[in-house]
N, C-alpha and C positions, 0 to 999 in steps of 0.2 A: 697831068694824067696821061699816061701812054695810050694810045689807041690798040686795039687788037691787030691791028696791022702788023706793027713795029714788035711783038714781042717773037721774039723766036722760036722756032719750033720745038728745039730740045726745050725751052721754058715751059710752052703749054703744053708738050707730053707730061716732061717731068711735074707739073702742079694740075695736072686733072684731076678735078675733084676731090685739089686741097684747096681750102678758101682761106684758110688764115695762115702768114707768118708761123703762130704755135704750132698749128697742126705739124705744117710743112717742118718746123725743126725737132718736133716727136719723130716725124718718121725719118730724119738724120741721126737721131739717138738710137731710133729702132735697129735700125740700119747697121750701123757700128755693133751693139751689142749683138747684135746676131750675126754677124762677121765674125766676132770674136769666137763668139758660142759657137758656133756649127765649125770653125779651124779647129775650134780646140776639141770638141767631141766626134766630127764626123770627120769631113774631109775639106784641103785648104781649097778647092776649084769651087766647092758651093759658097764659102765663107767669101771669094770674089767676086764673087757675082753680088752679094749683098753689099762688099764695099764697092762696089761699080756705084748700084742705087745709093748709096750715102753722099757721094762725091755725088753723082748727077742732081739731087737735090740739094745739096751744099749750094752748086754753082748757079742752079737758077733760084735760089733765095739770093741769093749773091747778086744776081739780075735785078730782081725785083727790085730789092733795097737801093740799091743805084739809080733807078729808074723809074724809083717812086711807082713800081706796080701794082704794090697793096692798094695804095688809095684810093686805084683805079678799079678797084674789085666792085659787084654790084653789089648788094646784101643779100641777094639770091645765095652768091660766089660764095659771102663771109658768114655763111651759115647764119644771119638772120631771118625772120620769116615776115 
């Protein structure tokens, strides 16, 4: 279990107040699909910006998974009560 220490900063921007794995790769799906959508309806600078956030949460689920961060989540984190 990683201490809060060791995770890096882009990890705990990118997953605040995501507590699960799912959540965190819904909003990689969100992410993409609305990169897509807004390039292809509005304009391609907004659609980068949503794939910026796709890839930043790609890469810290990427982390966690590695480094075994899920399991260190509390159940506060994993949306238990």
């Amino acid at each position: 279990m990683p201490s809060r220490n060791r995770t890096p900063l882009y990890v705990s921007i990118g997953l605040w107040g995501i507590g699960t794995r799912g959540m965190a790769m819904a909003f990689v799906w969100i992410s993409l699909l609305g990169a897509a959508g807004i390039s292809l309806y509005f304009s391609e600078p907004l659609g980068l910006i949503l794939l910026f956030a796709a890839a930043w949460y790609w890469l810290a689920v990427k982390w966690m998974d590695a480094n075994d961060g899920w399991a260190g989540r509390s159940a506060a984190e994993n949306g238990s009560r």
